[in-house]
C-alpha positions as CSV (number, residue, x, y, z in Angstrom):
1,X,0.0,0.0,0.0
2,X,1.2,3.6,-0.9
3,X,2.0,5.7,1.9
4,X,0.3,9.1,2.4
5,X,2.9,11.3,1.6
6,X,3.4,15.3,2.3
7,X,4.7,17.6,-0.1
8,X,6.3,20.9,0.2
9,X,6.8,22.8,-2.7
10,X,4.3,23.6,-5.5
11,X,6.8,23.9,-8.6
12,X,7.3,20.9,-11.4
13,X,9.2,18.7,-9.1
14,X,6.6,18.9,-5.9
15,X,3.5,19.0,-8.5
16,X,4.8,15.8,-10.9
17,X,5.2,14.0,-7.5
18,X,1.6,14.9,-6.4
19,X,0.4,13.5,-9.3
20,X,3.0,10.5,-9.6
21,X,2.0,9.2,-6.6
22,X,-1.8,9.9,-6.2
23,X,-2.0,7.8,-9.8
24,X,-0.4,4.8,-7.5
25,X,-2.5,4.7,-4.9
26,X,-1.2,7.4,-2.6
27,X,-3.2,10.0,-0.5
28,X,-1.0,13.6,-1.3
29,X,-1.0,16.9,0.4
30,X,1.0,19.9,-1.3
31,X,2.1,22.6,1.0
32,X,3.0,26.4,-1.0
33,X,3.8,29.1,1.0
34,X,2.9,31.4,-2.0
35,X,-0.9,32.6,-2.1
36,X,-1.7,31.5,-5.7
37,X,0.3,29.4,-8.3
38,X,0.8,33.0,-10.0
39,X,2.1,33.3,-13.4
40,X,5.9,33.3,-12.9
41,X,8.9,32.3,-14.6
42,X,9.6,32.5,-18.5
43,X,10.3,29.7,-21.1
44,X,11.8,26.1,-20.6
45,X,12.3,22.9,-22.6
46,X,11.2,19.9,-21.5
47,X,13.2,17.3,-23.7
48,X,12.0,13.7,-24.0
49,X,13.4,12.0,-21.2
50,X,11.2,14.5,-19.2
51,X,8.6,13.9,-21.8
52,X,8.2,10.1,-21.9
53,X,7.4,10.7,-18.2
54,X,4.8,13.8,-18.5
55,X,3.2,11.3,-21.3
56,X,2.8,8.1,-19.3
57,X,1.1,10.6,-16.5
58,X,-1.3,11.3,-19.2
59,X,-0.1,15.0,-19.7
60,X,0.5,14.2,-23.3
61,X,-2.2,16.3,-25.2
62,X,-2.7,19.0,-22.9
63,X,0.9,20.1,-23.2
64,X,1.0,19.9,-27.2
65,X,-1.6,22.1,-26.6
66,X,0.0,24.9,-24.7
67,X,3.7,24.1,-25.9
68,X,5.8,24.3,-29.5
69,X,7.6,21.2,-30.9
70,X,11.4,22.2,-31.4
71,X,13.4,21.1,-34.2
72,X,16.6,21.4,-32.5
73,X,19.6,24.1,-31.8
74,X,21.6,26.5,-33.9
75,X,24.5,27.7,-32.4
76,X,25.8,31.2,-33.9
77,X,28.8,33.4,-33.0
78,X,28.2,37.2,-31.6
79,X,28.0,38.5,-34.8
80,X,25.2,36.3,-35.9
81,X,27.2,34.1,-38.1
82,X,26.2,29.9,-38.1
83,X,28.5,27.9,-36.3
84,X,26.7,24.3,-35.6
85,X,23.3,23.2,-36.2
86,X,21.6,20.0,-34.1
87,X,18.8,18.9,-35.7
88,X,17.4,16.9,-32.5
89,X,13.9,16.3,-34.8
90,X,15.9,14.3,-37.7
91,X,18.4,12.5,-35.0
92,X,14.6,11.3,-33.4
93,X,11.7,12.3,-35.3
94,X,9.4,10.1,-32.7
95,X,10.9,12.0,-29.5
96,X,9.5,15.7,-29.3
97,X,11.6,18.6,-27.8
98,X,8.1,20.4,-26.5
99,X,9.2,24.7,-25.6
100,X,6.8,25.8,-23.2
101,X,6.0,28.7,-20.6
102,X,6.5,27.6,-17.0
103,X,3.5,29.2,-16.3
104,X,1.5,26.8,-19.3
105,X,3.2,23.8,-17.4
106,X,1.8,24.7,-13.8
107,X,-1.8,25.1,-15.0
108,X,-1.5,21.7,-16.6
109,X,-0.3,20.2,-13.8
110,X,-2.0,22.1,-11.1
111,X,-5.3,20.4,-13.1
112,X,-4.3,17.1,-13.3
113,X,-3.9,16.8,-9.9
114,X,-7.2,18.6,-8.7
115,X,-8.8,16.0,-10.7
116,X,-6.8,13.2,-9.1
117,X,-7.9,14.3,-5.6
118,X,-4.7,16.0,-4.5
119,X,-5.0,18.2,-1.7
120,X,-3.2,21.5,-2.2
121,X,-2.8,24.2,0.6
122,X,-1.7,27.6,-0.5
123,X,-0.2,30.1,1.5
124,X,1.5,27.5,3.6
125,X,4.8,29.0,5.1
126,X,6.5,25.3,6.1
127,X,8.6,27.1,9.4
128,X,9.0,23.6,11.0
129,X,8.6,20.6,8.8
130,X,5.7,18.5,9.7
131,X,6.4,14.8,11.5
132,X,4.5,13.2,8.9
133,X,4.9,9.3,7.1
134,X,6.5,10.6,4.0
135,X,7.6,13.7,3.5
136,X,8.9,15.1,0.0
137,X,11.3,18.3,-0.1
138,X,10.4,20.0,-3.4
139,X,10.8,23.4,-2.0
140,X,13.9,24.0,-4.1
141,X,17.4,25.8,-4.1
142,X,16.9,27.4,-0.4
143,X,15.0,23.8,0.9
144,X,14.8,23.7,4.3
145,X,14.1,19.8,3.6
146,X,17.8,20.0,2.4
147,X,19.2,21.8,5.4
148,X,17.6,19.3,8.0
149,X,19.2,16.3,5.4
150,X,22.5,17.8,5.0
151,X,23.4,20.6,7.0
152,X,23.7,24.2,6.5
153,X,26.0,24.8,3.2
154,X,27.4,27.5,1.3
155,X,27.0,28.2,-2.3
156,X,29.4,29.4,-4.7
157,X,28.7,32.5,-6.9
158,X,30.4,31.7,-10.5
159,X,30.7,34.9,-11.4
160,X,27.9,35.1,-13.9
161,X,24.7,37.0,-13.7
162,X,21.8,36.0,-16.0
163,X,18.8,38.0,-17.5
164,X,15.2,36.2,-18.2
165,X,12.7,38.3,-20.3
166,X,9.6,36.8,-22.1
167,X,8.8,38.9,-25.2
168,X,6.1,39.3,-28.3
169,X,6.5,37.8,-31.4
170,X,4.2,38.5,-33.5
171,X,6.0,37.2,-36.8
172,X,7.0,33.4,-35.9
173,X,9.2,31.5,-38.2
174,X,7.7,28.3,-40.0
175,X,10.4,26.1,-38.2
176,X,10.8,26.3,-34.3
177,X,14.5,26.6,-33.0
178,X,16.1,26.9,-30.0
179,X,19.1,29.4,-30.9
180,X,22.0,30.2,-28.9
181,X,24.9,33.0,-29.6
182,X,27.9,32.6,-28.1
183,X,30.2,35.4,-27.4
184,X,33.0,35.9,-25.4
185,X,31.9,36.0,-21.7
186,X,28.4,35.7,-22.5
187,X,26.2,34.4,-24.4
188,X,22.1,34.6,-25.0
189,X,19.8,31.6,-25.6
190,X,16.1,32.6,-27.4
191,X,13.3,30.6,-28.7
192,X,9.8,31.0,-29.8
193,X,6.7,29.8,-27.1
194,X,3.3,29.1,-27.8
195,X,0.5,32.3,-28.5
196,X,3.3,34.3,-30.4
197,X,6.0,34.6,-27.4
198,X,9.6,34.6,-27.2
199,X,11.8,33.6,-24.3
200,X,15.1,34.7,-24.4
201,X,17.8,34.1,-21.5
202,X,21.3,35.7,-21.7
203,X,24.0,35.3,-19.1
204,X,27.2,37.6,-18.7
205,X,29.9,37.1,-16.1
206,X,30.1,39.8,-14.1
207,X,32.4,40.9,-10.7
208,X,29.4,41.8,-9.1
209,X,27.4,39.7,-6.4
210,X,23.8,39.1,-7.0
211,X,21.4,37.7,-4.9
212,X,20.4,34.2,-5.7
213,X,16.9,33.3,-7.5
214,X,15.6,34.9,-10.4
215,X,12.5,37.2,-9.1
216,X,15.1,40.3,-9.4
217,X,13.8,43.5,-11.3
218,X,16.5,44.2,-14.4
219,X,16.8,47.5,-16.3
220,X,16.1,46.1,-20.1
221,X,18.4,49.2,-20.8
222,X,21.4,47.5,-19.2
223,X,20.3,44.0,-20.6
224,X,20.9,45.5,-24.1
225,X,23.8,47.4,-23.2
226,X,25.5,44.0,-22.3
227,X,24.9,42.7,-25.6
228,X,25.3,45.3,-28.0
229,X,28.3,43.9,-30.0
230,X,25.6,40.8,-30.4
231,X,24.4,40.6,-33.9
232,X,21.8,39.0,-36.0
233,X,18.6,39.3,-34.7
234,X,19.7,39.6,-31.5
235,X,19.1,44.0,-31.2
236,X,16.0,43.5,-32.2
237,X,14.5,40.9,-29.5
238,X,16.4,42.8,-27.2
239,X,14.3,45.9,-28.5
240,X,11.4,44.2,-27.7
241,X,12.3,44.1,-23.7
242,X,9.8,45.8,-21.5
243,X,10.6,43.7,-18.3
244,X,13.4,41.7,-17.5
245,X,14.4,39.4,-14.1
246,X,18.1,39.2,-13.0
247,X,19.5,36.0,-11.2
248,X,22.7,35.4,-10.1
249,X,24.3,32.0,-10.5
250,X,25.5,29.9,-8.1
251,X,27.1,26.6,-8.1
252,X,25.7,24.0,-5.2
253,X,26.9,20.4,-4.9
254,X,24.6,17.7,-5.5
255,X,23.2,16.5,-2.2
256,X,24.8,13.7,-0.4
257,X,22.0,12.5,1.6
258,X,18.7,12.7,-0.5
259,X,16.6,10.9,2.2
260,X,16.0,9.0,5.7
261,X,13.4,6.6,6.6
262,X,10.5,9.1,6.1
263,X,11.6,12.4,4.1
264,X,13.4,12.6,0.2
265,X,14.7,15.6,-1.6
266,X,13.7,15.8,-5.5
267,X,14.4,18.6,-8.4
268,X,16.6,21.8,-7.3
269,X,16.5,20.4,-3.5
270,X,18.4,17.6,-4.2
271,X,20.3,18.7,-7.5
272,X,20.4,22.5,-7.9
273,X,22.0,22.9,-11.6
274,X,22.8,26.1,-13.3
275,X,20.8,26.6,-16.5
276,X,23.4,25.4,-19.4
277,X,21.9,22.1,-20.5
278,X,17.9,22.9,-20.3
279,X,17.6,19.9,-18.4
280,X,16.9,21.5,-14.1
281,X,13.2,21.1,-14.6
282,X,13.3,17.5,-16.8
283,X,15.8,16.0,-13.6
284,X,13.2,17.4,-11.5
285,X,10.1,15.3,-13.7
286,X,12.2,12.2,-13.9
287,X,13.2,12.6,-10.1
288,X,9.2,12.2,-9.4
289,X,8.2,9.3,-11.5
290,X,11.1,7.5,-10.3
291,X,10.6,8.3,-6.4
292,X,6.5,7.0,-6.8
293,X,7.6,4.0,-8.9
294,X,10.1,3.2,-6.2
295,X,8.1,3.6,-3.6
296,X,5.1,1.7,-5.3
297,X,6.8,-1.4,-6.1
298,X,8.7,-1.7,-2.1
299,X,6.7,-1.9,0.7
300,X,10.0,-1.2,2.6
301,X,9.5,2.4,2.8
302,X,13.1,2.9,3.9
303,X,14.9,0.6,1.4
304,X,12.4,2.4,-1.5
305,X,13.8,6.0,-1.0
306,X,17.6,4.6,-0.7
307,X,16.9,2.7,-4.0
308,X,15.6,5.8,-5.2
309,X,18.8,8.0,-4.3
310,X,20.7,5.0,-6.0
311,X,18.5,5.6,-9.5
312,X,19.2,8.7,-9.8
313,X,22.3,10.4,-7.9
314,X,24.9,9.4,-10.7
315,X,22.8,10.5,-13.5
316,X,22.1,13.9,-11.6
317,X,25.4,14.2,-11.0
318,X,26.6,13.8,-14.4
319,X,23.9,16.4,-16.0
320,X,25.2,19.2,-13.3
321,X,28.8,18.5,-14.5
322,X,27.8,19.2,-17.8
323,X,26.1,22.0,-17.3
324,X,29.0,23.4,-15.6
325,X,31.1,22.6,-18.2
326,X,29.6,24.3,-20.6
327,X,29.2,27.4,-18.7
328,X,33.0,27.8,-19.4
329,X,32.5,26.6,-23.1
330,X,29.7,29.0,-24.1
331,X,32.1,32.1,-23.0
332,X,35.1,31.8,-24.7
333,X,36.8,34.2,-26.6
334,X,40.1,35.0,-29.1
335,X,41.9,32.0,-30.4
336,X,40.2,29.5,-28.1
337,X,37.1,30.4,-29.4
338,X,38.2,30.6,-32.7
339,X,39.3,26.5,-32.6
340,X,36.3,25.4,-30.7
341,X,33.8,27.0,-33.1
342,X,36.1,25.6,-36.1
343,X,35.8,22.6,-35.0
344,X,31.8,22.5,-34.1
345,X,31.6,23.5,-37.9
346,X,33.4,20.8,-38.7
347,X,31.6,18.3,-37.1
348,X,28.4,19.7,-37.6
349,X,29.2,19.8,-41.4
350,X,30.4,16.1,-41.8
351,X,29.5,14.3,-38.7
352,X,26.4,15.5,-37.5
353,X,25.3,12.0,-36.1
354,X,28.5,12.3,-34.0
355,X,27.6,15.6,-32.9
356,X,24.0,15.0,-31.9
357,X,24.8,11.7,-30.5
358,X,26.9,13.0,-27.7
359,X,23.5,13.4,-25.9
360,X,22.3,10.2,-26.4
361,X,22.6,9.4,-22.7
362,X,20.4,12.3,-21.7
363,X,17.6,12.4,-24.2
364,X,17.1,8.7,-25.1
365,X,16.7,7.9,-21.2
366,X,13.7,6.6,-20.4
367,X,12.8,7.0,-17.2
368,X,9.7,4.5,-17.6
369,X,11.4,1.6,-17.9
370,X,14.5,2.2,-16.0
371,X,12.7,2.2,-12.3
């Protein structure tokens, strides 16, 4: 029998597990300290290891609904000029890329789950964490779950700073990309969103602390000032800025205690990852069909979470590494720069299948049949 299980935290991570585990049997309550699921955030891609998940929950249609199907990524230099092109929808024509506002996935979810029965208490400050059966920390990069796990830790700032802005686009292209121009010391990410939006995100390393999360207030002003040696049709989304968020980076070890007998860490709480492979909130989706499908197929409540830290720690691991890595790669500049684009031409030219294959491990994953 499931346990009744307690979660705190109303993003993807905590509202994939609500619904997760309710579909197996499980009584759920979802505590949010915020007053409303408001419309926050901007863009994000859900890729289709996260996919195959969202799918098998039944999600399937009501996110094609809401969400674009990307072909893939161009990479360009500053000055707007092709460098590499992954064409994810050829590499797997059966696997979609789906682009979609945050916002669009939270109402999708946030229904699913009021018609599964889930109870969900807003405006819910969690100051001491309940003694409940099973208790799930999705309350994500400052999770006090985490902190009674692991212990009080410090973050390190990486030096970058990045700008989210969601924009009109009133003139879509007949092909969806995700396109990313790389410059030295920053670069700036940008693709289309359903209902004629555009979500652009551009980081820029900076000496200046900033305040961790990405609810800051940014002067679209500076945000283009940053950029202005970008070309292409970079000016010209950046013209389109009204509003724009500021976050500061910060690097956080994955967690090495993700669980006890009765309470489990899963997305940002348990594997905070900066945002350089698109893949925080599909870790955070795979992290909750694998936590229900361990815990529905053990009775052993305490051996189903430690097999569920064993699924998934090395995998989350490897993804943050990654995304860290490329953090430095996206910025370089002069004759580095120079070689490593040279060569992403290269290979993009005559070995794309190499190219795209060298995330293989990420996107073919299917989280359904591993657990």
């Amino acid at each position: 029998m499931m346990p009744a299980a307690t979660i705190v935290g109303a993003g993807i991570a905590g509202l994939t597990a609500a619904l997760a585990l309710t579909q197996r049997g499980s009584v759920v309550t979802v505590l949010e300290r915020a007053p409303e699921l408001a419309e926050v955030g901007a863009g994000i891609q859900i890729s289709p290891n996260a996919g195959r998940v969202l799918d098998a929950l039944g999600l399937g249609p009501g996110l094609d609904a809401v969400s674009l199907r990307s072909r893939g990524v161009r990479l360009w230099n500053s000055a707007g000029k092709p460098v590499a092109t992954l064409d994810f929808l050829r590499h797997r024509p059966d696997a979609p890329f789906r682009l979609i506002h945050r916002a669009r996935l939270i109402e999708v979810l946030a229904e699913a789950i009021s018609k599964a029965g889930v109870i969900l208490r807003l405006g819910e400050r969690v100051e001491t964490l309940p003694d409940v059966g099973l208790l799930v920390g999705a309350d994500g990069l400052q999770s006090r779950v985490r902190r009674e796990l692991n212990g009080t830790e410090a973050p390190f700032f990486t030096g970058q700073t990045a700008w989210r802005a969601v924009i009109d686009d009133p003139d879509p292209q007949p092909e969806v990309w995700v396109d990313a121009f790389l410059g030295p010391g920053r670069h700036l990410v940008s693709y289309p969103l359903a209902n004629n939006l555009r979500n652009i995100v551009a980081v820029e390393e900076r000496a200046e602390w900033q305040e961790e999360g990405w609810s800051q207030p940014g002067d679209p002003a500076q945000l283009r000032s940053a950029f202005a040696s970008f070309r292409g049709p970079v000016p010209g989304w950046l013209d389109a800025v009204h509003d724009a968020h500021l976050w500061g980076l910060f690097r956080h070890r994955v967690a090495p205690r993700w669980h006890d007998d009765n309470r489990v860490l899963i997305g940002d709480a348990a594997h905070p990852t900066l945002p350089f492979m698109a893949q925080g909130a599909a870790m955070a989706i795979e992290d909750a069909w694998a936590l229900a499908a361990c815990l529905g197929t053990d009775p052993d409540q305490a051996k189903a979470l430690a097999r569920y830290q064993v699924l998934r720690q090395d995998r989350c691991t490897r993804i943050v590494a990654m995304g860290d890595a490329n953090a430095r790669h996206y910025h370089l500049g002069g004759l580095r720069q120079r070689v490593a684009h040279a060569a992403l031409r290269s290979a993009s030219t005559f070995r794309p299948s190499f190219l795209l294959s060298r995330f293989d491990w990420i996107y073919d994953h299917d989280p359904i049949a591993g657990v």
